[in-house]
Structures are given as C-alpha cells and as structure tokens.
C-alpha positions in Angstrom: 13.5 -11.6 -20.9 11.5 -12.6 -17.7 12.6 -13.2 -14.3 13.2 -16.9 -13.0 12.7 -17.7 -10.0 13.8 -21.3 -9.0 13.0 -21.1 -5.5 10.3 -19.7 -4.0 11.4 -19.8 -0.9 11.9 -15.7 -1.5 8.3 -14.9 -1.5 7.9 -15.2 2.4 6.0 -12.8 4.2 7.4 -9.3 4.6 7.0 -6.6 7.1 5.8 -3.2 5.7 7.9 -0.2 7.0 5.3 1.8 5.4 2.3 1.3 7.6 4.4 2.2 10.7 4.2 6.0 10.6 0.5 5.4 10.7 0.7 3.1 13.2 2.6 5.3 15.9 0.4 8.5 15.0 -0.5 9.2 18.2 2.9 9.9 18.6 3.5 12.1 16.1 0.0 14.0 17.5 0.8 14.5 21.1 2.2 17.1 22.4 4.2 15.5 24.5 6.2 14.0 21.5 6.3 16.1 18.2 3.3 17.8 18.7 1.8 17.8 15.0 -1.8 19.3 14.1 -3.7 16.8 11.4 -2.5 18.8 8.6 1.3 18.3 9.6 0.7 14.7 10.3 -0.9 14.2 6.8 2.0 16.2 5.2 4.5 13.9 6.3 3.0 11.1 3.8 3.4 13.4 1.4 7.2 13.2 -0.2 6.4 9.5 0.9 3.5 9.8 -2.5 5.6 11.9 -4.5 8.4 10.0 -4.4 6.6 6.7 -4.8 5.1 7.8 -7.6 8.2 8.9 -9.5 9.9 5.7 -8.5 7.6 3.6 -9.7 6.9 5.1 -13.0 10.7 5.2 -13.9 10.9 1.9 -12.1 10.5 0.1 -15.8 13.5 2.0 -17.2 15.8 1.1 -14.4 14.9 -2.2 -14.9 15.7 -2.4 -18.3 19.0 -1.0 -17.4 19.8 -2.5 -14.5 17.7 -5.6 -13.9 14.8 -6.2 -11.4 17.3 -8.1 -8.9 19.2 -4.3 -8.6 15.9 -2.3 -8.5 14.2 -4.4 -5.6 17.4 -4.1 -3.6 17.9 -0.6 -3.8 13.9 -0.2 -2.9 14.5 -2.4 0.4 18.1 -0.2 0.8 15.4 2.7 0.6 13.4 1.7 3.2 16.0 0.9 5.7 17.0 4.5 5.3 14.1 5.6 6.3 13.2 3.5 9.5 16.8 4.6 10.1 15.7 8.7 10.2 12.6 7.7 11.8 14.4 6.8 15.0 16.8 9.6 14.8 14.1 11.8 14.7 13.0 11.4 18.2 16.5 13.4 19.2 15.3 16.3 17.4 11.7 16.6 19.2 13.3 19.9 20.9 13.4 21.5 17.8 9.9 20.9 15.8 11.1 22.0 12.7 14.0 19.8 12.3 12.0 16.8 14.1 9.7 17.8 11.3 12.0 18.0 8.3 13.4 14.8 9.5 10.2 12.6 9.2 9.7 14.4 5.8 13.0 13.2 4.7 12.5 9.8 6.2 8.9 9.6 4.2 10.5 10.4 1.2 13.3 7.5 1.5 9.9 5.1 2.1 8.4 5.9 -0.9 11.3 4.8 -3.2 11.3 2.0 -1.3 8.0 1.5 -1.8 8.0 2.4 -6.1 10.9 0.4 -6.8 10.4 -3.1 -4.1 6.7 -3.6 -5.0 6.2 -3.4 -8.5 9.3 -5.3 -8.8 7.9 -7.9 -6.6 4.5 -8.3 -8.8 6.3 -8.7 -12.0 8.4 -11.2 -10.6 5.2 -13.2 -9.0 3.4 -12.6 -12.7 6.3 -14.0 -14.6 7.1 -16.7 -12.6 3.0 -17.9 -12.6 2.2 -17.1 -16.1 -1.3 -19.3 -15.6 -1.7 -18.4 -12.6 -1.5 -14.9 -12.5 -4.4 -13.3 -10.5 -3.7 -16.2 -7.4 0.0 -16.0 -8.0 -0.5 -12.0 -7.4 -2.7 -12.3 -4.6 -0.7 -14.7 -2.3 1.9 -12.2 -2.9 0.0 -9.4 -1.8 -1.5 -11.9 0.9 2.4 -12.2 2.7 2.7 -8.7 2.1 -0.2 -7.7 4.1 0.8 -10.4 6.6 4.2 -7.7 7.4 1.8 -4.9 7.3 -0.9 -6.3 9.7 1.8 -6.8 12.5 3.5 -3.8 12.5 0.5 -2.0 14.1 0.3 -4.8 16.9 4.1 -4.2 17.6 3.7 -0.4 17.8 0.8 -1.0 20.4 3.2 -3.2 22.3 6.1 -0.5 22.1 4.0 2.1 22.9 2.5 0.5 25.7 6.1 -0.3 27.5 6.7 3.5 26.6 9.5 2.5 24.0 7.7 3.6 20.9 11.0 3.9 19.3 11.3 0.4 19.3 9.1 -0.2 16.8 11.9 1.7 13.8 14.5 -0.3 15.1 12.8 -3.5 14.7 11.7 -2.5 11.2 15.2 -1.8 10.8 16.6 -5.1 11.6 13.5 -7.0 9.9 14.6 -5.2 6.6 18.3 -5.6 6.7 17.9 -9.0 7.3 15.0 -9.5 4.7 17.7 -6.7 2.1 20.4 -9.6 2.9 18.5 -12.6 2.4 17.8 -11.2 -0.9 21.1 -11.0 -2.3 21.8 -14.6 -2.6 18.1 -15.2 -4.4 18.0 -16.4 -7.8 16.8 -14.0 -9.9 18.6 -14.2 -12.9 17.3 -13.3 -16.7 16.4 -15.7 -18.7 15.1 -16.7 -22.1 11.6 -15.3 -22.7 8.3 -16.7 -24.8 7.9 -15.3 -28.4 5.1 -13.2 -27.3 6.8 -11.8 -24.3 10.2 -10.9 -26.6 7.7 -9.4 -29.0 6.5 -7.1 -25.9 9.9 -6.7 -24.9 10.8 -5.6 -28.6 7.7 -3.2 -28.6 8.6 -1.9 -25.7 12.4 -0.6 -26.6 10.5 2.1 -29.0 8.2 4.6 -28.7 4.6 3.1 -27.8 1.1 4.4 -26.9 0.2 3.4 -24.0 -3.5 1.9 -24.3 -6.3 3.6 -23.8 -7.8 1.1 -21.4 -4.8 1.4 -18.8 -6.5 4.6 -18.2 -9.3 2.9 -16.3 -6.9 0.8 -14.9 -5.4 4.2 -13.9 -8.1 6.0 -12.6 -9.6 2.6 -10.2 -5.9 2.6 -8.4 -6.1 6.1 -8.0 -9.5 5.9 -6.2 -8.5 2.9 -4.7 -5.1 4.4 -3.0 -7.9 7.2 -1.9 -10.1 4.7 -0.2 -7.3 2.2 1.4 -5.4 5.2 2.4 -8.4 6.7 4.9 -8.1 3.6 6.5 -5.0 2.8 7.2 -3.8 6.3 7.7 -6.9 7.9 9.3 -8.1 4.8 11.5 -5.7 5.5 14.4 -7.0 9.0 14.6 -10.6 8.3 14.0 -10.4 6.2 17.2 -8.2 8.0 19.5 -9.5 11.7 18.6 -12.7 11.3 16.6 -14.2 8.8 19.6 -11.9 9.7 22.2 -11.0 6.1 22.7 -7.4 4.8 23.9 -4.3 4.7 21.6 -4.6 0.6 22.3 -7.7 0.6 20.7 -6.6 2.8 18.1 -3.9 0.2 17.1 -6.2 -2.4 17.2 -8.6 -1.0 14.7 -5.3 -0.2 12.1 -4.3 -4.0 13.3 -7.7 -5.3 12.3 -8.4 -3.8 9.3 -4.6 -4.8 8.1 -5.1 -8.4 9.2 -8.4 -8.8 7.2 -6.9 -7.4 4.1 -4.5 -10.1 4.7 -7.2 -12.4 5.2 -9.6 -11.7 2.5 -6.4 -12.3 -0.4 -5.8 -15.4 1.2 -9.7 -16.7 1.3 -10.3 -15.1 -2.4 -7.5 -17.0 -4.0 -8.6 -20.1 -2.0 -12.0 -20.1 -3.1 -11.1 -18.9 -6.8 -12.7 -21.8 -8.4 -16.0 -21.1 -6.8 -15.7 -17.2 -6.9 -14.1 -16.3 -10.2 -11.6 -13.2 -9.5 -13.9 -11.3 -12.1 -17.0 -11.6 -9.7 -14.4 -10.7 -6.6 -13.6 -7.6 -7.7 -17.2 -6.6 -8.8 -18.2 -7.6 -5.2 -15.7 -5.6 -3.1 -16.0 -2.2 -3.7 -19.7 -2.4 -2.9 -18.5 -4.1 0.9 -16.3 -1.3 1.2 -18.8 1.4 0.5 -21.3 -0.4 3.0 -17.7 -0.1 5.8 -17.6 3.5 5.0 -21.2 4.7 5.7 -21.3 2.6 9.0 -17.7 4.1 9.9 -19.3 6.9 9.6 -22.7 6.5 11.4 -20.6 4.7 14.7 -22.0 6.2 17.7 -18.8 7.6 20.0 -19.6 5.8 23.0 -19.0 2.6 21.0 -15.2 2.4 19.4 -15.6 -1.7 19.7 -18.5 -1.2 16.4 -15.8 1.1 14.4 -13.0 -1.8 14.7 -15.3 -4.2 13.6 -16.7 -1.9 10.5 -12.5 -0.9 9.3 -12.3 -5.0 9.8 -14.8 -4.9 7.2 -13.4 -2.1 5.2 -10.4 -4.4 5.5 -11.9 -7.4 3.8 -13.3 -4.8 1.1 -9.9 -3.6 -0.1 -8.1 -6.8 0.4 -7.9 -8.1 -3.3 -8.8 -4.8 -5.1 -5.2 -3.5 -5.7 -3.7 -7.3 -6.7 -6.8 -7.9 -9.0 -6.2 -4.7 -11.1 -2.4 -5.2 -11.2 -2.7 -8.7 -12.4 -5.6 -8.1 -14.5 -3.3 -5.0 -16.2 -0.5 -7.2 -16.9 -2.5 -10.3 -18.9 -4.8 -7.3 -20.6 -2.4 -4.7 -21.6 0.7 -7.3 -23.1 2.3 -4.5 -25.4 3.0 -2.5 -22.2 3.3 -5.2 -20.1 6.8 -3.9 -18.0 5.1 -1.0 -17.3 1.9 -1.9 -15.6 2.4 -2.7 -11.8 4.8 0.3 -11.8 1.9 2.5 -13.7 -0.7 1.3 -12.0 1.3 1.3 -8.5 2.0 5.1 -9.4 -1.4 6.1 -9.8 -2.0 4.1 -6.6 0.4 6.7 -4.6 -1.3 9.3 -6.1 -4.6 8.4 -4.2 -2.5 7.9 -1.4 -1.1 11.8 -1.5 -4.4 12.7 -2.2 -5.9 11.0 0.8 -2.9 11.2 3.6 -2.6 15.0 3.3 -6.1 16.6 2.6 -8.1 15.2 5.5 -6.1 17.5 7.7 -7.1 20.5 5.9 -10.7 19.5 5.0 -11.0 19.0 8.9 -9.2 22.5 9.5 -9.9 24.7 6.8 -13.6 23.3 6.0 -14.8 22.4 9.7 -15.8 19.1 7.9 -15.4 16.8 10.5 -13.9 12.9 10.1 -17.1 10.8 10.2 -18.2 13.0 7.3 -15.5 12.1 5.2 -15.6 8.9 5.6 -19.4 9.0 5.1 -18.3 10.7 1.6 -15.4 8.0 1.0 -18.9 5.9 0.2 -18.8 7.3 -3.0 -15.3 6.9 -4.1 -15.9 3.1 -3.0 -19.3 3.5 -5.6 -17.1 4.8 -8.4 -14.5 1.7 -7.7 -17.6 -0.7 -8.5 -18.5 1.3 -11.5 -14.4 1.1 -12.6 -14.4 -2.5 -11.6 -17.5 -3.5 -14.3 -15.1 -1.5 -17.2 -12.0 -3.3 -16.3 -13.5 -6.7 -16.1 -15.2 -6.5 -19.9 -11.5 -6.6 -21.2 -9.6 -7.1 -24.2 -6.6 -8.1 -25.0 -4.6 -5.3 -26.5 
C-alpha cells in the first residue's frame, strides 16, 4: 500500500520549529536570560537527538499500524508541544534548574516531532513521484528549508523589539494551523504496484537489512555532524567566537538556512544538466572548502564568515534529500524503512555535533575555529561516502 496524494496543494512550505532553539541562542547564553555555559546550551539538543532517533526508527512500525496520515499528525502535535514549553520556560528563568529541565523537556517533544513528521513527509513525496523521486524529494526538502530559513530572520526581529518570546508563539500558531490544515488532506491508502506489495509482503517478516544501507547510514550520520555545526554553532561562532552582534549572528544562521533552501531548488532545476549522481559527488567537497575558510576568518571581519556558512549552506543543501531518495529506489526490500533509518542515523550526527562542542571547547581548550577547521574532514569522508553510494545496486 502507498500513500495517494490527489492534491498537492499539502506540500507547501513549512516552518521548522526545530531551528528556533538555535536561532534564539543568545538567549539561552546570556546571563541576563537563562544563563547557560556552551555545554548546557549543547545539552539541550540532546533529548531533542535521542528522541528523534527513536521516533524515527519505530516510525515504520507505527505506520504499519496506524497509517502515515496518524503518524505525521502526531509528529506536528509533537512539535506544538514543544514551542508550547519553550515559552513557558521563560517564567522559570528564576529558577535555572527548572528553566533548564523545561527546555530539556521541550527538546525532547521536538524530536518526535521531528522522527515521526519528516520521514513521513519523504515517503509520501517518493510514493506519490515514483519517477521522479530525487526532484520530487528535493522540492520537498526545498519548502522545508524555506520554514527553516525564516525562523532565524523572525528571531532577529523579536529579539531586536526585546520580545524574543515571540518567536515560540508564532511557531505555535504556524504549526497548529499547518497540524489543522492537515487533517482534511487526502491521504488515504491505496492499491499498490506488484513490486511495492511484494516489498510490503517482505517487509511483514523478519528481513536483513542490506548491507549497503550501512553506507547510507554512516553518510547521514556524518552528514547530521556537519549540518549540525552550522546551524547550531553559527550563532555562537559569530556572537562569541568574533564578538560580533546577535543581529549578525542571526543573519549568518538566516544565510546559511536560505542557501540550503536555495541550492535544492537550483539542483533539481538544473537536474537535466547536472545529474543528481554528479550533485552529490560535488557537494561535500564545497562544504569542506566552507569549513576550512570558517575556520581561517579573521575576527575583525564577521561579514567573510556569513558569506563562507552561505556557502556551507549551498554545500549541505541536497546532501540529506539525495541519500534519502537514493535509499528508497536502491534498497526496495526495506523500502518503509529508509527515510526513517536513514533520518535516525541523521539525529545521531546531530547529538553528536549539538552537545560535544561545548565540552571540546571546555574540557579540551580546543577552541571553535578549530573545530570547524577539523569539520573539513568529516565533509572529506561525505565525498568518499558519496562515490560508494552512487555505484549502486539495486537490492
């Protein structure tokens, strides 16, 4: 059974609740306002990947069980929870610990939204553009990223009028309305190909899982590393690493967010003249070249580090959609499974990059440019990954 969608009018742009924790950081690290150190601000992502993770990887299951209509709802119901506790933690500043345990439960609610909404979102693009899978997957990713990229330009606009708070309340609104929209869409089961009922059948029994999805595993896992010290680290790089304003701050985590917007909107545009195959060989090498000049930005010039995460932007922008939608046309006898396993190991990278910078920093006295000069090599290893994946067979 495969999802039908009769209208795609349900595939508009979204706005990312995810990105806003990073997006009000400086918040979060003054000490006018909760007052967290770079290891507590890292820890809060952290129930945000381990609940992501599990979400995701049970998301399959649920859908079996429950259908991907019920699993996308309750991912968006997720996340309105959690911009809920966001704002509601700004009455417990007083008290650090429950301010802290607050934003800890709120990251946690995010990352089931996150598990069950997204993956559920790329199966339903892959299904419903069978040919078309790697653009179909990408414009998907492309209005995604839309959502995401203005969330950091609202945030400097709140935090600017001195109302950062109103940044959770119009995530709030934004998802509620997007949670009720949903309700009346179409997506009802309905009768599948041979080969996909075949998959289906495979799949209500014990399977191996392929060995190739490991490398499919292992390039989101890197990947979630290297998109992760961007948009999670770019706000502090700026405003601590170069001393620079928290304006400018949101403008970096605004740039980079609107060029990985950008770049999946120009790759599936131009995919007739630049085969997704050679995209995806391409990238990763961009993004290394974004991290070693991130790294080598002199402080007196913050203007140079926008521009260089704009072009770490563009270097991530189709690397996460390619490998999904490359998964799910390789790997057909696990084929339910893939955006929610690859998304998984995604938020693994993403643990593994939101919480350990704080203590690298700390603990290490290795400073910020440093790791992001290192991050080159992660980005080195994704161009290695991305020659595997791309000498495929169908298994």
């Amino acid at each position: 059974m495969r999802a039908s969608l009769p209208d795609r009018e349900g595939f508009g742009p979204c706005f990312d609740p995810a990105v806003t924790f990073p997006a009000v950081s400086a918040i979060f690290t003054s000490a006018a306002h909760y007052g967290l150190s770079a290891t507590e601000y890292g820890g809060i992502f952290v129930p945000q990947a381990i609940t992501a993770i599990v979400s995701s990887l049970l998301g399959a299951a649920l859908t079996h069980r429950v259908g991907g209509k019920h699993v996308f709802l309750l991912g968006l119901a997720a996340d309105l929870v959690s911009m809920v506790l966001l704002f509601v933690s700004q009455f417990a500043t007083g008290n650090q610990p429950l301010a802290y345990a607050i934003l800890l439960a709120a990251t946690a609610c995010l990352g089931v939204g996150f598990g069950f909404a997204v993956p559920a979102l790329n199966t339903f693009t892959a299904a419903f553009f069978p040919k078309k899978v790697d653009t179909a997957v990408l414009t998907l990713n492309a209005l995604l990223g839309l959502g995401t990229a203005l969330a950091p330009l609202f945030a400097m606009i709140f935090v600017g009028l001195g109302l950062w708070w109103g940044l959770p309340i119009l995530m709030s609104g934004l998802t509620l309305a997007l949670l009720l929209f949903s309700l009346r869409l179409p997506l009802k089961e309905v009768s599948c190909t041979p080969a996909q009922a075949n998959a289906g059948q495979v799949h209500s029994s014990a399977i191996a899982i392929p060995a190739r999805f490991w490398i499919y595993a292992a390039f989101a896992l890197i990947y979630g590393i290297c998109e992760t010290l961007n948009a999670n680290w770019s706000t502090v790089f700026i405003s601590k690493g170069l001393s620079a304003s928290a304006t400018l701050a949101s403008i970096a985590l605004t740039l980079f967010w609107v060029a990985v917007t950008g770049g999946r909107v120009l790759f599936a545009a131009i995919e007739k003249w630049c085969p997704p195959q050679m995209t995806y060989r391409v990238l990763p090498i961009l993004l290394a070249f974004a991290f070693i000049a991130i790294a080598w930005t002199p402080k007196a010039h913050p203007f140079l580090a926008i521009l260089f995460f704009g072009v770490a932007g563009l270097g991530c922008s189709a690397l996460l959609p390619l490998v999904i939608s490359f998964g799910q046309r390789e790997l057909t006898t696990i084929t339910a499974s893939v955006a929610g396993g690859t998304i998984g190991f995604y938020q693994m990278g993403y643990g593994v990059a939101a919480f350990s910078v704080g203590p690298l920093q700390a603990w290490a006295n290795i400073t910020l440019p440093s790791i992001y000069g290192w991050a080159s090599l992660f980005a080195l290893g994704l161009a290695a990954l991305a020659f595997l994946v791309v000498a495929r067979k169908t298994v």
